[in-house]
N, C-alpha and C positions, 0 to 999 in steps of 0.2 A: 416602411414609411408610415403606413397606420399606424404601427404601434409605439410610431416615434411621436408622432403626435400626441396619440395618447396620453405617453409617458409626458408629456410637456402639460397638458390640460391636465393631472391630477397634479403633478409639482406644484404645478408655477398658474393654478386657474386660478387664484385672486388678482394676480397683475394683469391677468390677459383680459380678467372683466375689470378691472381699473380703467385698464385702459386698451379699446377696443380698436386703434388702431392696427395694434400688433395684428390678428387676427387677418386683415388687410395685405400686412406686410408676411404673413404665412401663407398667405391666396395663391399669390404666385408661382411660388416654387413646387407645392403643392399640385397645382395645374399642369403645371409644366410636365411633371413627373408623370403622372395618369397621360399627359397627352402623347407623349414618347413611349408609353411601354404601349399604349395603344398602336401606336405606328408601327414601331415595331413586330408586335403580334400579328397584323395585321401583312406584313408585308414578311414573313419571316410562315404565314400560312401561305401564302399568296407562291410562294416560292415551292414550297413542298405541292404545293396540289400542283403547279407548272410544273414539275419532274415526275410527278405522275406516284409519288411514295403513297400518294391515299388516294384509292378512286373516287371519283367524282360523287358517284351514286351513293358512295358508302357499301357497297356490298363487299362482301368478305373481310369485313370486319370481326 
């Protein structure tokens, strides 16, 4: 998704500073993305340390 971005800001960065609502309208989805894989990570650890695959403490690692 970064480097989709990216690749949008070197193409296409005269219109996006034309016109700075786009930027706005890329907030979004943007947001959205980070907030789900965060949930996800988050509860996709939450699940592995409940079955006990990594101890708590960290030892024996």
């Amino acid at each position: 998704m970064s480097l989709t971005i990216g690749t949008i800001f070197t193409s296409q960065g005269g219109i996006i500073v034309e016109n700075p609502r786009l930027l706005a309208l890329m907030e979004i989805p943007v947001i959205t993305f980070y907030t789900i894989n965060l949930g996800v990570g988050f509860a996709v650890g939450g699940v592995v340390l409940s079955l006990a695959l990594v101890p708590p403490d960290g030892e024996g690692l």
